[in-house]
N, C-alpha and C positions, 0 to 999 in steps of 0.2 A: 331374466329379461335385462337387458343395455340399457345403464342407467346411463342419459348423456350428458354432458357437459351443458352445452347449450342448444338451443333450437329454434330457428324462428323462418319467416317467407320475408326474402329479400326483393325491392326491387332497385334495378340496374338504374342509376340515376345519372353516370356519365362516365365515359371511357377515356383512359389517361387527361388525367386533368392537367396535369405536368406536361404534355405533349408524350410522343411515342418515345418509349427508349429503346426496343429490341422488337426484332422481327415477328417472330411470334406471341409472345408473351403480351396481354392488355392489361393494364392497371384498370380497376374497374371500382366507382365509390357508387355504394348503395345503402339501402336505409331501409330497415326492417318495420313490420308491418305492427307485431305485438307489444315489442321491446322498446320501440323507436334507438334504436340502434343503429351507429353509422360505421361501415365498414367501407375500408380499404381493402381489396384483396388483389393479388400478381395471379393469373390464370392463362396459360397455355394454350394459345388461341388453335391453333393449330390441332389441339386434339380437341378443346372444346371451346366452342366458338359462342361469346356472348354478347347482346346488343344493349342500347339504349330501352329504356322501360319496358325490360322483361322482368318476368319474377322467376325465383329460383327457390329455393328449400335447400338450408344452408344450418348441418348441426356438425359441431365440436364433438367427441368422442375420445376416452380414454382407451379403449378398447374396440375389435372390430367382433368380437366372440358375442351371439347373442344370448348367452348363459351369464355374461359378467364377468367371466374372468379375467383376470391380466392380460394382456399383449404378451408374449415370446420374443417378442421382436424379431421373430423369423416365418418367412412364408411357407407355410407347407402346403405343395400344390395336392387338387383331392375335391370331393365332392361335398365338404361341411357346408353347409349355409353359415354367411356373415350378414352383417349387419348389411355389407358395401354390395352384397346384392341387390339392395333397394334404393340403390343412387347409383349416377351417372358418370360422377367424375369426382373421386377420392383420392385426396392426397395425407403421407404424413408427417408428420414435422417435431418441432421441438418449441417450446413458450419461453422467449426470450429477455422479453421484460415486463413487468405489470407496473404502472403508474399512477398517482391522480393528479386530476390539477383540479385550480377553484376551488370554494370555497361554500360551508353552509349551504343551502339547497341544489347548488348551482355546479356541488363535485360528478368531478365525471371521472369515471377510471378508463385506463388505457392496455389494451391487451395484444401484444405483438409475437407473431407465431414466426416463424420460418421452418419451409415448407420444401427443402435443398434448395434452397436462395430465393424463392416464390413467396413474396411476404403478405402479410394480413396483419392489418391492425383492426381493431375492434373497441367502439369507442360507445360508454353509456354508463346506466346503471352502478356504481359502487357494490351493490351486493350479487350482481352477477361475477362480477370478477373474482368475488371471495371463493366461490366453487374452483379456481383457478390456482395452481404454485409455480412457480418459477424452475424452469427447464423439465417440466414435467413434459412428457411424450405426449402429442394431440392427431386428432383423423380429423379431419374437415370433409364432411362428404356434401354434394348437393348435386340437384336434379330440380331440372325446370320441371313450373307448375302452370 
């Protein structure tokens, strides 16, 4: 069984906060249900189109294999079941920096993925981050709920 990184139900809380930067692509800041967790993510409008106060199902993944084993890091086309069967829109990428800021109750850690230049930041918990290493290979999959 796919042990994942992370897991939670997101909802969409506002579309480029920054104003638009690219035609396709919407910057989207949403805030998770279980975790309270606030995420930044770059998503592709154009193949998946997201709005204002929807919710989404949003996990991190080391692997797409539902046995657990490592990524290949090559696609072999074929009839296996993956993980990314059960979501909508799967990207993968690389974890580019982990930070904290603050202090005593009030630390928050920072977890910044890129995604072929489609970024996420992922901001909460201090010991959610610790399941996390630096330029380690990550799947972000999610499917509206």
């Amino acid at each position: 069984m796919v042990e994942t990184l992370f897991e939670d139900i997101f909802t969409v809380t506002q579309k480029d906060p920054d104003g638009k930067k690219f035609d396709r692509v919407n910057r989207i800041e949403a805030r998770s249900e279980q975790f309270d967790m606030y995420m930044l993510l770059d998503i592709n409008t154009e193949i998946y189109p997201m709005r204002v106060k929807e919710k989404f199902m949003m996990v991190l993944a080391s692997t797409l294999n539902l046995d657990g084993t490592p990524d290949t890091g090559y696609f072999i086309q074929g009839n296996k079941k993956s993980l990314a069967d059960k979501f909508e829109y799967v990207m993968h990428g690389k974890l580019y920096r982990i930070s904290e800021e603050g202090s005593g109750k009030h630390v928050k850690a920072d977890i910044f993925v890129s995604f072929g230049g489609l970024l996420m930041q992922l901001r909460g918990d201090p010991s959610i981050a610790a399941k996390f290493e630096l330029d380690q290979k990550i799947f972000i999959l999610i499917r509206k709920v």
